[in-house]
NUMAR-237720 format. One record per residue (C-alpha): residue number from 1; x, y, z; residue in three letters. Coordinates in steps of 0.001 Angstrom, whole numbers, plus 500000, padded with zeros to 6 digits. Each point is the difference from the previous one (the first is absolute). Example, Ala and Ser with C-alpha at 12.3 -4.5 7.8 and 13.67 -1.06 7.14 Angstrom:
2
ATOM  numar    east   north      up  lodren
ATOM      1  512300  495500  507800     ALA
ATOM      2  501370  503440  499340     SER
END
This chain:
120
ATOM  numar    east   north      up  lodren
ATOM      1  506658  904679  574868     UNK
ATOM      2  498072  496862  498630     UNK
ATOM      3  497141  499968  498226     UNK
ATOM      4  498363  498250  502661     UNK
ATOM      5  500964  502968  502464     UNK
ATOM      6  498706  502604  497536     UNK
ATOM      7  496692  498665  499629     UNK
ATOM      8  498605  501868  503545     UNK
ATOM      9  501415  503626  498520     UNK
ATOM     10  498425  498641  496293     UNK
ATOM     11  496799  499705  501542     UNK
ATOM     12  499301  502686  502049     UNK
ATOM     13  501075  502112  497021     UNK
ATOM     14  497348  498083  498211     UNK
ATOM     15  497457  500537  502679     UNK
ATOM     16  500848  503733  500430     UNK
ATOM     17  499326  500302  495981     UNK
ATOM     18  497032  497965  500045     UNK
ATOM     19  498473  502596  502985     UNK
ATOM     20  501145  503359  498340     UNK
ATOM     21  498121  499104  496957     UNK
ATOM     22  496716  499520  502141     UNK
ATOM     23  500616  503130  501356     UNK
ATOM     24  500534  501631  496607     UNK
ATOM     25  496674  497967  499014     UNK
ATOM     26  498197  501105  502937     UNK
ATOM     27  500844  503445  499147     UNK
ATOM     28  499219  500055  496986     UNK
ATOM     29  497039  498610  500572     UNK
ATOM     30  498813  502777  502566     UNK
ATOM     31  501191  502525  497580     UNK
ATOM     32  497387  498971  497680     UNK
ATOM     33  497514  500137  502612     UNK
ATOM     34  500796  503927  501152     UNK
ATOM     35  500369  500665  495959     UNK
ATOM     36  495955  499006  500228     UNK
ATOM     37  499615  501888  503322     UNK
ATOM     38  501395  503379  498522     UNK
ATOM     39  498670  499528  497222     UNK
ATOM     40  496208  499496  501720     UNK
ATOM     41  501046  502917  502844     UNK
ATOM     42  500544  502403  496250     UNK
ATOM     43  496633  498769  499162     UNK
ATOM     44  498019  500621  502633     UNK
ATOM     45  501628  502942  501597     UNK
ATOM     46  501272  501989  497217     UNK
ATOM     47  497904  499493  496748     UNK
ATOM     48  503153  497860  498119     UNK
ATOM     49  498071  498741  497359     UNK
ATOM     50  502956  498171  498576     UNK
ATOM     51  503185  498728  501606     UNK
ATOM     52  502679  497646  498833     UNK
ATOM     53  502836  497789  501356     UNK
ATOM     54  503432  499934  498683     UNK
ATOM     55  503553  499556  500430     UNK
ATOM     56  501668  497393  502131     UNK
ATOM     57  496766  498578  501295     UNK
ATOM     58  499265  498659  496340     UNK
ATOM     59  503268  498382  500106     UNK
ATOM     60  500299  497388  502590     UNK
ATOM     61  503506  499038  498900     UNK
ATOM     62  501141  503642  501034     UNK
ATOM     63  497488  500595  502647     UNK
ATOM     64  502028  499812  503617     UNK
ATOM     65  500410  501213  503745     UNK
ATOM     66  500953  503466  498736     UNK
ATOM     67  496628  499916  497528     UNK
ATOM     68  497122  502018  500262     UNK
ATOM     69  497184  500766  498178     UNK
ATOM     70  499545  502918  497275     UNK
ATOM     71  496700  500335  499069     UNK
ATOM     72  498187  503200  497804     UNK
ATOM     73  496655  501293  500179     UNK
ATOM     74  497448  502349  497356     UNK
ATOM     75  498012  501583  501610     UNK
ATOM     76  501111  501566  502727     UNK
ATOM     77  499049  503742  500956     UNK
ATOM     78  503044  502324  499777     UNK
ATOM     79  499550  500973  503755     UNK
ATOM     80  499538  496666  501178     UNK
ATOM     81  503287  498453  498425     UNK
ATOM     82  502159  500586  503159     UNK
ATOM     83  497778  498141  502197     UNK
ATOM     84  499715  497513  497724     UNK
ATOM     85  503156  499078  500239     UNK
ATOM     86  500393  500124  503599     UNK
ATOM     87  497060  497856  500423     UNK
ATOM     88  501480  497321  497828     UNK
ATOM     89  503509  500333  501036     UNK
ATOM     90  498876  498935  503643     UNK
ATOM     91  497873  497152  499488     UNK
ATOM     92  502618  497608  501514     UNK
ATOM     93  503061  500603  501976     UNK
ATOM     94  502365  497662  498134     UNK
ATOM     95  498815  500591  496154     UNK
ATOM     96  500019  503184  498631     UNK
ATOM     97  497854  501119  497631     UNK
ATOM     98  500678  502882  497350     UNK
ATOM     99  497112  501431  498206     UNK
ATOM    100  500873  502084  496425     UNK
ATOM    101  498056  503145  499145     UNK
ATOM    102  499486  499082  496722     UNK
ATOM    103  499063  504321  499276     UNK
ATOM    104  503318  500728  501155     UNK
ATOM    105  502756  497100  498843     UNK
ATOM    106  502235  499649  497530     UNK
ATOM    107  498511  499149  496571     UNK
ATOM    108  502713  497260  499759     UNK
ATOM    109  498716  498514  503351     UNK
ATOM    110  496598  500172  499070     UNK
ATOM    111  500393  498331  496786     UNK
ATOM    112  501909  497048  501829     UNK
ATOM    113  497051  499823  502610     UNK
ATOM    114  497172  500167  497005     UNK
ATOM    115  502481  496848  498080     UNK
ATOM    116  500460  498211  503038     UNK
ATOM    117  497959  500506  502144     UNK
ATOM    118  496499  497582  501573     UNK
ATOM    119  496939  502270  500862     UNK
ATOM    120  498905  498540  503824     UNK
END
């Protein structure tokens, strides 16, 4: 084939690239937004008095369709934990979100999350 005849194929490669990265950005975007949601819902309805973002959420480069958000909270009662987390994990049907018992985790995990991680 020409170059001439490639250009359609060259294109719609170039179109399909430019709308899975405003997908990704879109997501991304909206993951952020339930981050703040879970983190208010830990708030309000648990006593959280801290929680923190972290891992692929703080790094857009990495951050993609298979992505979802990992965020840690202080604060909440031992018998409440296990709602907790099933009240964040189904704030939206195509993100999931994983809350951290920060009582219960691994002390290497918890020292990434207290490194890396943004309080909400």
């Amino acid at each position: 084939m020409s170059e001439l005849e490639w250009q359609p194929y060259i294109e719609t490669l170039r179109q399909r690239r430019r709308e899975a990265e405003r997908q990704r950005q879109a997501r991304y975007q909206r993951a952020w937004q339930l981050a703040q949601e879970a983190a208010e819902l830990l708030r309000r309805d648990y006593g959280a008095t801290r929680v923190v973002v972290f891992g692929s959420l703080l790094r857009p480069s990495m951050f993609d369709d298979r992505s979802d958000v990992d965020i840690a909270a202080w604060g909440v009662a031992p018998e409440d934990t296990l709602r907790a987390m099933s009240a964040v994990a189904y704030l939206d049907k195509e993100i999931e979100v994983n809350l951290v018992d920060v009582s219960t985790c691994q002390p290497g995990i918890l020292h990434i999350i207290e490194q890396e991680g943004i309080d909400l």
